[in-house]
C-alpha positions in Angstrom: -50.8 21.7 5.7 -48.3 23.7 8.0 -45.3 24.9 6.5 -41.5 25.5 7.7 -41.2 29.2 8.2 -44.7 29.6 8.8 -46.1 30.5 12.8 -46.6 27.5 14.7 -50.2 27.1 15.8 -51.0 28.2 19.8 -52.1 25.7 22.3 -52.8 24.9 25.7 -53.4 21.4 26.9 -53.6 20.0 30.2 -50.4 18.4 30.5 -48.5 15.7 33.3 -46.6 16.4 35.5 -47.2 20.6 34.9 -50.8 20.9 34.6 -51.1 22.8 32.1 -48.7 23.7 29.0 -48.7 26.8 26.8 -47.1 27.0 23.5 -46.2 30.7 24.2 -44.5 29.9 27.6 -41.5 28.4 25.5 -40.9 32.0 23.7 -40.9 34.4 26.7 -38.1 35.3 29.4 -35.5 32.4 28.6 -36.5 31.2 24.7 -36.5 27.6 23.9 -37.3 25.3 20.9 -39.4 22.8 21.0 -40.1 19.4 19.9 -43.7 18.9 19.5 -44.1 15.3 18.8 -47.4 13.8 18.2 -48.0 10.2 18.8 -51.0 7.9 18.7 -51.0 6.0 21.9 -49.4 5.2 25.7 -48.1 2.0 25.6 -47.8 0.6 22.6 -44.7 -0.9 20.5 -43.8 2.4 18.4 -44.8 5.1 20.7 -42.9 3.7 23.9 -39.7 3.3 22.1 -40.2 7.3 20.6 -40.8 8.2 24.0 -37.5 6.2 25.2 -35.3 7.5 22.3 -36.4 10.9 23.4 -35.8 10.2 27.1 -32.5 8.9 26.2 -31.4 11.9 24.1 -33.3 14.4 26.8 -29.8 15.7 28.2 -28.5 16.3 25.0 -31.4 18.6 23.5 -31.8 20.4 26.8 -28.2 21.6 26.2 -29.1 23.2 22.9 -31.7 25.1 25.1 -34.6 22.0 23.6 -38.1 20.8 25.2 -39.7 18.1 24.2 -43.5 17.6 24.1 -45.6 14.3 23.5 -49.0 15.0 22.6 -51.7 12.1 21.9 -55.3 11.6 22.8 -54.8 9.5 26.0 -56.1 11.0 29.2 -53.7 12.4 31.6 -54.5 9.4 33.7 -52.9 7.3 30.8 -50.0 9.5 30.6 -49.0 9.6 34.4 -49.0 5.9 34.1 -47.1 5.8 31.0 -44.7 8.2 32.2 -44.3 6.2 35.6 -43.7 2.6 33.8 -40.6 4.3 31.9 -39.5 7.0 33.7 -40.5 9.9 31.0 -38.9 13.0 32.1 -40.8 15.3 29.4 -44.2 16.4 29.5 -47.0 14.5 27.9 -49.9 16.7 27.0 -53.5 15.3 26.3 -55.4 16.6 23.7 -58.3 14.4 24.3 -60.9 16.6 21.4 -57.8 16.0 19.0 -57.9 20.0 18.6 -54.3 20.7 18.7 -53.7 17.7 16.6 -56.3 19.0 14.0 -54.7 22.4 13.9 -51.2 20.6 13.1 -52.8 18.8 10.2 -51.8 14.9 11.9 -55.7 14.1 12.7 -56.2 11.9 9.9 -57.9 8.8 8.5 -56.2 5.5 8.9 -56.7 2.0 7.8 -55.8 -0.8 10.2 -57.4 -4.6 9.9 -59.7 -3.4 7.3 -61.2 -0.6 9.6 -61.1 3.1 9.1 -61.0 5.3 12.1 -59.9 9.1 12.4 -56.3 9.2 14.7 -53.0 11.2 14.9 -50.6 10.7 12.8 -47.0 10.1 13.8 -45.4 13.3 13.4 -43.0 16.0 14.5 -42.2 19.5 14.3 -39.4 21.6 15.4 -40.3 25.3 16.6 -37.5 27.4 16.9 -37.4 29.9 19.6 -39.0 32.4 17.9 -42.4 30.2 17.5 -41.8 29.2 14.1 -42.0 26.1 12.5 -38.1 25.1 11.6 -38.6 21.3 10.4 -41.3 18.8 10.1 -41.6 15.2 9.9 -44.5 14.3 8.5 -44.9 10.6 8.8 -42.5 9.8 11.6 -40.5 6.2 11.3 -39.4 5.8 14.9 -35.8 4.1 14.2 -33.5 6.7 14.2 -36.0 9.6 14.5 -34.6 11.2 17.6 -31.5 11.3 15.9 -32.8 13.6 12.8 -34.4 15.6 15.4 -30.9 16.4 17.5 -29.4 17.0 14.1 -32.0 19.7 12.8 -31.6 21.0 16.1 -27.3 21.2 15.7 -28.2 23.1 13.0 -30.8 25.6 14.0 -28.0 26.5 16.6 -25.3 27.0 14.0 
C-alpha cells in the first residue's frame, strides 16, 4: 500500500485528448501537482458526477498550479465519448491491463449482486510537485470529494 511521503509510482498511459501522458512531465520546466483520480467506469452514476465536480472546480485547482487526471479501464474510445457528453476538460487516461492501477494498490476484488470480479477501486491521490505522494483517499465517497481535494491542495500551497 502506497504511503504519503513516499515517491509516486511512474506511468505512461495513452491518454484523450493528448495522446499520451507521462507522470514525469508534471515535475519538469513548470512543476505541477496532480490529482490522480482513479475511477471504475465512463458513464455511470458515481463516476460522471466525480468527473463533473472536478470539471466544475477545474479553474480553481489550475490556479494553485493543479492537473487533474482520470484514470479507469475504459478504452480511449470510451473516454472521448465520455468526455464529449459532458464537456470534461481534463485528461482521461486508459489503463486498459489495469497496470497503473495495480501499482497504486486500487485493483482490487469487489462484490456486486453476489459476483466477485477484480476492478479499480475509487480512489485519489495528491502528488505534490516534487512527485510525491501528499494525500490519499483511499475509498473515495464522491459527495463532497472534490472539495477535500481543493482543501489538501490550499494547504500544500501554504
Amino acid at each position: 500500500m502506497l504511503k504519503v511521503g513516499q515517491k509516486a509510482p511512474a506511468f505512461t498511459l495513452p491518454a484523450i485528448p493528448e495522446g499520451k501522458v507521462r507522470l514525469s512531465q508534471f515535475q519538469k520546466d513548470d512543476p505541477k501537482n496532480v490529482v490522480l483520480y482513479f475511477y471504475p467506469r465512463d458513464n455511470t452514476p458515481g463516476c460522471t458526477q466525480e468527473a463533473c465536480e472536478f470539471r466544475d472546480r477545474l479553474e480553481d485547482l489550475a490556479s494553485a498550479d493543479t492537473v487533474v487526471l482520470g484514470v479507469s479501464t475504459d478504452s480511449l474510445a470510451s473516454h472521448q465519448k465520455f468526455a464529449d457528453k459532458f464537456g470534461l476538460p481534463f485528461p482521461l487516461l486508459s489503463d486498459e491491463d489495469n497496470a497503473v492501477a495495480e501499482k497504486y494498490g486500487v485493483w482490487v476484488e469487489k462484490k456486486n449482486y453476489g459476483k466477485t470480479y477484480l476492478g479499480i477501486q475509487r480512489a485519489t491521490f495528491l502528488i505534490d510537485k516534487k512527485g510525491k505522494i501528499a494525500a490519499i483517499w483511499p475509498k473515495v465517497k464522491v459527495k463532497g470529494h472534490v472539495d477535500e481535494v481543493a482543501q489538501a491542495i490550499a494547504e500544500l500551497e501554504q
